[in-house]
C-alpha positions as CSV (number, residue, x, y, z in Angstrom):
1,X,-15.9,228.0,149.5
2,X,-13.2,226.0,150.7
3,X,-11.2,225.3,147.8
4,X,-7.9,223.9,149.7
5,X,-9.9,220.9,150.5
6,X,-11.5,220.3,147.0
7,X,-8.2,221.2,145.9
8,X,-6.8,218.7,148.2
9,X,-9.1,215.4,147.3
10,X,-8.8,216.0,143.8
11,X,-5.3,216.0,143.6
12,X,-5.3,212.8,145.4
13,X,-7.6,211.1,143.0
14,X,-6.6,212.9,140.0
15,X,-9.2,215.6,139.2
16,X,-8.4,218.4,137.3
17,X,-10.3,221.2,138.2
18,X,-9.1,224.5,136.6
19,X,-9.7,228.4,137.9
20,X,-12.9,229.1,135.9
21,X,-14.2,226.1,137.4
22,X,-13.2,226.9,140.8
23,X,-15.0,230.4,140.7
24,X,-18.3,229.0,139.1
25,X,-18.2,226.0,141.9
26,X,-17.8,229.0,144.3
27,X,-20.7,230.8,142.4
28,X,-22.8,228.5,142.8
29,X,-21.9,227.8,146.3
30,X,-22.8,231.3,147.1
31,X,-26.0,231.4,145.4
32,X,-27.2,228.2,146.9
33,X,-26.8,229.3,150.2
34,X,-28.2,232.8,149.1
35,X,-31.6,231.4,148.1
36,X,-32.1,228.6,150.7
37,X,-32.5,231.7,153.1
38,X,-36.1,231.8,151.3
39,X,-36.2,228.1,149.9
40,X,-35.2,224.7,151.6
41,X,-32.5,224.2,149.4
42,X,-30.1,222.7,152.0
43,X,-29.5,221.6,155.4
44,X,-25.7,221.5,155.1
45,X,-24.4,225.0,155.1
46,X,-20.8,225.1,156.7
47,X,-18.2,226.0,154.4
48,X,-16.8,222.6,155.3
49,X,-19.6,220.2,155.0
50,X,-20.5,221.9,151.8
51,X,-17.2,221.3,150.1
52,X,-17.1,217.8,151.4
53,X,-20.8,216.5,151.2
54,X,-22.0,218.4,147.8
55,X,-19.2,219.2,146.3
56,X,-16.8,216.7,146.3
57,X,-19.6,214.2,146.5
58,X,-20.6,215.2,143.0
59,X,-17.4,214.9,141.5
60,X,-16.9,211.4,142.6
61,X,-19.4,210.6,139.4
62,X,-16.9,212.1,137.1
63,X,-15.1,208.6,136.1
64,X,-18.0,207.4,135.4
65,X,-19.6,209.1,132.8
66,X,-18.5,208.7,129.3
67,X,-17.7,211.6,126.7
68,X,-20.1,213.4,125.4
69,X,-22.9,211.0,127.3
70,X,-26.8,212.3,127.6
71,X,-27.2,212.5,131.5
72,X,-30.9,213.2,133.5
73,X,-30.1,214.2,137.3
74,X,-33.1,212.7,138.8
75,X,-34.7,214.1,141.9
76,X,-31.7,217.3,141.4
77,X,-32.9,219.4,144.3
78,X,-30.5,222.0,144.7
79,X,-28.1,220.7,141.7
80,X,-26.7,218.2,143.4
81,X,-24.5,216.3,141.4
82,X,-26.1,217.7,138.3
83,X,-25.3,221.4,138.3
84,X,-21.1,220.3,139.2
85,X,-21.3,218.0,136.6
86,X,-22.1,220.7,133.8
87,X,-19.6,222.8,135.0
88,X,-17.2,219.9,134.9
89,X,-18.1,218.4,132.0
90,X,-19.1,220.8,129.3
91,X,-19.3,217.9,126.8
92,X,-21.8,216.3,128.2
93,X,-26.0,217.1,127.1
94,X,-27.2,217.3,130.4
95,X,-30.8,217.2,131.8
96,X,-32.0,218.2,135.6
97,X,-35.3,217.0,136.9
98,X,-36.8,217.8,140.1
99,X,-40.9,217.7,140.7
100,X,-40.8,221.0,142.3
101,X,-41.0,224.0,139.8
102,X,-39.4,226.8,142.3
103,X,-36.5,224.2,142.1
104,X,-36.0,224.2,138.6
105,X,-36.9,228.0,138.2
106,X,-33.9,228.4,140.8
107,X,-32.1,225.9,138.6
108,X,-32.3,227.8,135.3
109,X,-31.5,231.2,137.0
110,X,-28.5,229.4,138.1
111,X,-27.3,227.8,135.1
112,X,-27.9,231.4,133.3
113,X,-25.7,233.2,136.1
114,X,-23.1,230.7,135.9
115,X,-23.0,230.7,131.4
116,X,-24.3,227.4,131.4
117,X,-26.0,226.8,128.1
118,X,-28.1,223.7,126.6
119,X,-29.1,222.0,129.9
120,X,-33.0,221.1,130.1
121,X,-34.6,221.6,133.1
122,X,-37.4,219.4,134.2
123,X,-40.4,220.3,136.7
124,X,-42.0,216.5,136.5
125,X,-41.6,213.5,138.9
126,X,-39.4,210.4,137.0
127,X,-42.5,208.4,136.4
128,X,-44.5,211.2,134.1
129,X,-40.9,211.7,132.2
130,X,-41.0,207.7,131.7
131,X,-44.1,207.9,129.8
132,X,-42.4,210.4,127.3
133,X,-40.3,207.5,126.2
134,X,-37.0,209.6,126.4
135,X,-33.5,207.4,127.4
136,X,-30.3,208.5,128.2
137,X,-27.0,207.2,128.4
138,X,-26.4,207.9,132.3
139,X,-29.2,208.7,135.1
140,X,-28.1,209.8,138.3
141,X,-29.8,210.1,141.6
142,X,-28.2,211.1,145.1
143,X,-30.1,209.7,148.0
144,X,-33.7,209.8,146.7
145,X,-35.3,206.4,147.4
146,X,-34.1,203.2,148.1
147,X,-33.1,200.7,145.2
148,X,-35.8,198.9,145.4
149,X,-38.5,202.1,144.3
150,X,-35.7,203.8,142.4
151,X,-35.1,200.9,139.8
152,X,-39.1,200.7,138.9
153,X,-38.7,205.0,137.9
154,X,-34.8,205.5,136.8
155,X,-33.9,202.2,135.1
156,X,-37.0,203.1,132.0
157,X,-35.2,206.3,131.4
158,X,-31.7,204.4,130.7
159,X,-31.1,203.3,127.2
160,X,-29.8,199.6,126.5
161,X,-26.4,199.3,127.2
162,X,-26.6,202.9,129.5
163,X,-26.1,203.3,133.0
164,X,-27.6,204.0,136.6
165,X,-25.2,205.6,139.3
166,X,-27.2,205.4,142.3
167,X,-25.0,207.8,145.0
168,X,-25.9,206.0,148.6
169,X,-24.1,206.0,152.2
170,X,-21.2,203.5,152.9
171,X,-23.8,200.6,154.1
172,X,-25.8,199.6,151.0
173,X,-26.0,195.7,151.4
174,X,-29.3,195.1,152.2
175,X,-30.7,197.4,149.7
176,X,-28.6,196.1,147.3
177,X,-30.2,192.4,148.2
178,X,-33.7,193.7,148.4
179,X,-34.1,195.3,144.6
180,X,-32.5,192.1,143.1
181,X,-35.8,190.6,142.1
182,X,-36.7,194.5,140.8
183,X,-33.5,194.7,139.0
184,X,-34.2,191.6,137.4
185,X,-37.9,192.9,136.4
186,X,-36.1,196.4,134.8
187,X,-33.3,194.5,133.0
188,X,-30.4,195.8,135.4
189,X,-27.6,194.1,136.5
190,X,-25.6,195.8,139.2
191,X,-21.6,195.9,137.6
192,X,-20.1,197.7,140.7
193,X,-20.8,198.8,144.0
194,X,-18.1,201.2,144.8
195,X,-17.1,202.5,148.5
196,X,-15.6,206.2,147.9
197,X,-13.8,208.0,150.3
198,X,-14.9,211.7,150.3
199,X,-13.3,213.1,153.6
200,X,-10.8,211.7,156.5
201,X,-14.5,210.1,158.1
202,X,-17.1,210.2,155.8
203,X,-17.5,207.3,153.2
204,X,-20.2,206.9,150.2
205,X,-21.3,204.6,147.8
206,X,-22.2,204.7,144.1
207,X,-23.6,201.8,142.8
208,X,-23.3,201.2,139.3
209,X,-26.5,199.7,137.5
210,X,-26.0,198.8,134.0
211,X,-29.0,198.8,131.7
C-alpha cells in the first residue's frame, strides 16, 4: 500500500489516520487484491491507482457523515467506500449491500479478518431492501447508476432529514439536470455538489442529496 500518498492527501485536508488504521487499510488492500485473482473484485490494481482511486476516494465521505450516523453502502462491490469507512469510523452502525452473495461472503470474511464487528452485510438489490421499510441516516453509492435511476432506489432508504452522498466523476451537470423532476418525485433536494480533488489530475464529485 502506498501509505506516503494517503499520508500525504490527508495531511493536506486534515485527516487523521492513525497506525492501526494504516495496517488494516493495508489489510484490506492485500486481501482485495488476493481474492480478485478468483473474483472480479477490481480493475484497478497498481499500488498507486489503488491508494488514490479507492482509497482516498473513500475517505473523501468522511466530513460528511455525522457521529454515530446509520449508513447502507449501496451497490458496495469490493467495499468501496463502505469497508474504509468502518475502519475509519468505528462509531458509526454501518450496513453493506451488494446483490451478489460471493461479494458479501468476501465482505464478511473481510470484516472478520480485519476485527470489524456489528456491520450487516446485505446480498439483495436496493429495491427488495426498500420494501423492508428500513431508513438510515446516510446512503452511499460510488458510481452505480446515474442520478436519475439512483434517486427512485437510494432516496426510500434515507430517513427525513438524512442524506444521499452520491460519489460521481468531476462532470456531473447534466445528470444533475436530468434527475431534478425525480428528485422532486422522492422528496430530495440536492444541498451541494462538491468537486474533490483526490490526486495532482484526477478530480471527483460527491453530490450531496438531502432527504
Amino acid at each position: 500500500m502506498r501509505k506516503d500518498i494517503i499520508e500525504h492527501w490527508a495531511n493536506e485536508n486534515n485527516v487523521i489516520i492513525n497506525a492501526q488504521q494504516f495496517e488494516k487499510l493495508a489489510a484490506f488492500q492485500k486481501r482485495v487484491l488476493m481474492v480478485n485473482q478468483q473474483m472480479n473484485l477490481t480493475a484497478i490494481k497498481d499500488d498507486v491507482g489503488f491508494a488514490v482511486k479507492h482509497i482516498i476516494d473513500s475517505l473523501t465521505l468522511l466530513p460528511y457523515i455525522p457521529e454515530n450516523a446509520t449508513l447502507l453502502d449501496i451497490g458496495t462491490g469490493a467495499g468501496f467506500p463502505g469497508v474504509v469507512l468502518g475502519i475509519m469510523r468505528p462509531d458509526i452502525h454501518l450496513s453493506l449491500l451488494d446483490s451478489l452473495k460471493k461479494r458479501i461472503q468476501f465482505l464478511k470474511e473481510s470484516l472478520d479478518m480485519l476485527g470489524i464487528d456489528g456491520v450487516e452485510c446485505i446480498p439483495h438489490r436496493a429495491e427488495e431492501l426498500v420494501r423492508t421499510g428500513v431508513k438510515y441516516d446516510v446512503c452511499t453509492a460510488r458510481a452505480v447508476a446515474r442520478m436519475d435511476k439512483l434517486v427512485k432506489y437510494a432516496l426510500p432508504l434515507v430517513r427525513p432529514g438524512g442524506v444521499l452522498l452520491a460519489m460521481k466523476g468531476a462532470d456531473v451537470a447534466e445528470e444533475v439536470e436530468n434527475a431534478k423532476n425525480v428528485l422532486s418525485k422522492h422528496g430530495g433536494i440536492i444541498k451541494n455538489v462538491d468537486l474533490i480533488k483526490i490526486a495532482d489530475d484526477i478530480n471527483h464529485s460527491i453530490i450531496v442529496v438531502e432527504k
